[in-house]
C-alpha positions as CSV (number, residue, x, y, z in Angstrom):
1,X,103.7,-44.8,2.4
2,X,102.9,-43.0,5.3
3,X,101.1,-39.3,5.8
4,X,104.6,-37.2,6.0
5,X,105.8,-39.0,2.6
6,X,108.8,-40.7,4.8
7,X,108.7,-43.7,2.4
8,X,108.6,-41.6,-0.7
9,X,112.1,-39.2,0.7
10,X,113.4,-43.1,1.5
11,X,112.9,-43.8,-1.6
12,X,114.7,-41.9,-3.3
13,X,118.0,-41.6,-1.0
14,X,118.5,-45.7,-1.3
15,X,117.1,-44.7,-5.6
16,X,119.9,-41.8,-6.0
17,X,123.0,-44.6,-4.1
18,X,121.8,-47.5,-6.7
19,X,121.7,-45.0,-9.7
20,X,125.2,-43.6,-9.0
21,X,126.2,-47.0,-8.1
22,X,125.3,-48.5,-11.3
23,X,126.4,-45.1,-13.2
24,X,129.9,-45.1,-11.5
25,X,130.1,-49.2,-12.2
26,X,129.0,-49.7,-15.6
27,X,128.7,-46.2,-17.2
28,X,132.5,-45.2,-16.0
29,X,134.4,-47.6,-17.6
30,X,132.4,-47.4,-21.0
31,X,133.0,-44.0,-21.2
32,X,136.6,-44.1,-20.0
33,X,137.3,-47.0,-23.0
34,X,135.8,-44.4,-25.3
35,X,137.6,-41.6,-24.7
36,X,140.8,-43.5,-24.9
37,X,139.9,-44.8,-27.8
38,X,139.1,-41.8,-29.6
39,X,141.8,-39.9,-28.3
40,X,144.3,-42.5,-29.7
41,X,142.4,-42.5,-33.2
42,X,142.4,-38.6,-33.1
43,X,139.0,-38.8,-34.4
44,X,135.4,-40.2,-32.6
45,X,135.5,-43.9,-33.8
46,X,133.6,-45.0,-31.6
47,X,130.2,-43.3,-30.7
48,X,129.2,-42.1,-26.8
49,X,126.7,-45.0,-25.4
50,X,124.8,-44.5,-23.0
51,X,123.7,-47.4,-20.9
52,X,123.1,-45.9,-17.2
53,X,122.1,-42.1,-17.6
54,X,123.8,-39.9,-15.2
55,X,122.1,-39.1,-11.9
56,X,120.8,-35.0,-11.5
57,X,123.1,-34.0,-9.0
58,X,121.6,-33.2,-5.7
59,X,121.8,-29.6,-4.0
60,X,125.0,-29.9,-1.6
61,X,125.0,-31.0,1.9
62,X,121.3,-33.1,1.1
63,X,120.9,-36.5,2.1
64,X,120.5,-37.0,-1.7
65,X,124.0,-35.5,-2.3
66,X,125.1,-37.8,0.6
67,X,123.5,-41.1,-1.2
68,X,124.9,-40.0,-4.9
69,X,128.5,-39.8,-2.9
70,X,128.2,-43.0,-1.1
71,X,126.8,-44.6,-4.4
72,X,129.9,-43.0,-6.3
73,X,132.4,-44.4,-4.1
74,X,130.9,-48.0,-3.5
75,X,130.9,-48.3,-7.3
76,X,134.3,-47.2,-7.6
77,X,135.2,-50.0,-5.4
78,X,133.3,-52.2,-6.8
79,X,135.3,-51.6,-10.1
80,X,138.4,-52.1,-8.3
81,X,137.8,-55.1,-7.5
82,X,136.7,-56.4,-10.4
83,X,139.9,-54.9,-12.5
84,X,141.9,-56.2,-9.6
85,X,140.2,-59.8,-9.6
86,X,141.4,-60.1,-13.9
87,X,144.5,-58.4,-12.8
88,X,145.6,-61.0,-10.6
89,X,144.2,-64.0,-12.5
90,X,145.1,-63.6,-16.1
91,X,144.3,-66.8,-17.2
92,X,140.3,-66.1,-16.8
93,X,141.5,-64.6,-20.6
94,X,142.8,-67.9,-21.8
């Protein structure tokens, strides 16, 4: 790490895009399956789980905020393609 704590501000723009990545890709769709779920039950059947914490947003217009957004949308992608992938294939059930 250099004198001017580059490294450490480095850090923790490529940390704040892998923790919303992961958030947006694993954390989403559990907590979406929940919901639904629970809403159909009318009651909480199933409990919240909490495998990937949510990020603490950045202040607006940081390079932070910038990361979490590009992190957000990359997972979202990600996601995407992985529904679209068992979508189109339905025998990877079978």
């Amino acid at each position: 790490m250099s004198k001017d704590g580059t490294d450490q501000k480095c850090d923790s723009i490529v940390g704040s895009l892998v923790h919303s990545f992961g958030h947006t890709l694993i954390q989403g769709p559990i907590d979406g399956t929940t919901e639904v779920i629970n809403s159909l039950c009318e009651k909480k059947v199933i409990p919240k789980v909490e495998i990937v914490k949510a990020p603490v947003r950045a202040p607006y217009g940081s390079a932070s905020h910038t990361a979490q957004k590009m992190g957000e949308g990359a997972g979202f992608v990600g996601l995407l393609l992985i529904v679209g992938r068992f979508v189109r294939f339905p025998r990877f059930f079978q």
